[in-house]
C-alpha positions as CSV (number, residue, x, y, z in Angstrom):
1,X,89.9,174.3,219.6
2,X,86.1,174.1,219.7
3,X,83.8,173.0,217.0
4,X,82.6,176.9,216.6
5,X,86.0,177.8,216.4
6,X,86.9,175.4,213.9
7,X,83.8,176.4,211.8
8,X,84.6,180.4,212.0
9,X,88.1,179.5,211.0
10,X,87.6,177.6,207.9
11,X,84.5,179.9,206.7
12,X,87.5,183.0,208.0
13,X,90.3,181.2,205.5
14,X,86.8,181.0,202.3
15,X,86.7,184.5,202.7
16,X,90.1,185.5,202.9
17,X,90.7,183.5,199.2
18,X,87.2,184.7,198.1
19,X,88.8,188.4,198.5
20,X,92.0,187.2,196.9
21,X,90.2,186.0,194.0
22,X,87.8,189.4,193.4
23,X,90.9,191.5,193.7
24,X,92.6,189.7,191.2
25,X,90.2,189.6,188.5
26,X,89.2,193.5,189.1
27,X,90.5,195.6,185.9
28,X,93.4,197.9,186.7
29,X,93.7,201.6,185.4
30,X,97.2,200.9,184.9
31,X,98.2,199.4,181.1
32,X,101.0,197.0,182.8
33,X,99.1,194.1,185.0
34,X,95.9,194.6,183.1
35,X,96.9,192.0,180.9
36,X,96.7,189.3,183.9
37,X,93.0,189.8,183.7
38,X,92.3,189.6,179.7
39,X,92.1,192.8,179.7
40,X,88.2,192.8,180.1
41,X,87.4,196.1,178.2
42,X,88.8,194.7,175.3
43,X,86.4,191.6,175.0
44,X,83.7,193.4,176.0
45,X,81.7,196.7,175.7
46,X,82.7,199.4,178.2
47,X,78.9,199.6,180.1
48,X,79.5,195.8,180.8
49,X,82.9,195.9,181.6
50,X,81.7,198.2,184.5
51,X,79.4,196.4,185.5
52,X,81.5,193.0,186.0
53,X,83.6,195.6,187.7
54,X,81.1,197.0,190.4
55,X,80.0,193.6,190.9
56,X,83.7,192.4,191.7
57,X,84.3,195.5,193.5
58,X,81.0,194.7,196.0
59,X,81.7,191.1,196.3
60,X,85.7,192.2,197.7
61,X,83.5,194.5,199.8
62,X,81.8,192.3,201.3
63,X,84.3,189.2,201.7
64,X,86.4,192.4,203.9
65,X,83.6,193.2,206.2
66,X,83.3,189.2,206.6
67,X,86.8,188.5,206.9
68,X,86.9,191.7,209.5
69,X,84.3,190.5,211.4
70,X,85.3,186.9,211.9
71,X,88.5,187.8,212.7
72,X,87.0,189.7,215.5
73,X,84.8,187.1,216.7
74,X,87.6,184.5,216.3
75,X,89.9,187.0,218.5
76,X,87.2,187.6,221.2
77,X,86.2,183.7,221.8
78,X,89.8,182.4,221.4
């Protein structure tokens, strides 16, 4: 493996737990494994709660599109 390899990998594997993470702690509409996440809504007003929501919701967005794309690059060099 090459040093750029090496680096795309590791920053690949920070993204994949990155989007673990964000879809975890989303809010579900479903009552049964709301509780995992505190169930936000309750500790908070509803305008936050979507708002920690949209944020968590962009930041999976984002790790996908970077885990997608360094998957590719990772394919096309290796």
């Amino acid at each position: 493996m090459t040093v750029v390899s090496t680096i795309i990998s590791i920053v690949l594997l920070l993204a994949a737990l990155f989007m673990i993470v964000t879809v975890l702690l989303q809010s579900s509409n479903a009552r049964g494994l709301g509780a995992i996440a505190g169930e936000i809504t309750n500790n908070m007003n509803k305008a936050q709660a979507a708002s920690v929501d949209a944020k968590l919701a962009l930041g999976t967005k984002i790790a996908a599109a970077v885990f997608v794309v360094l998957s590719l690059v990772l394919w096309i060099i290796g």
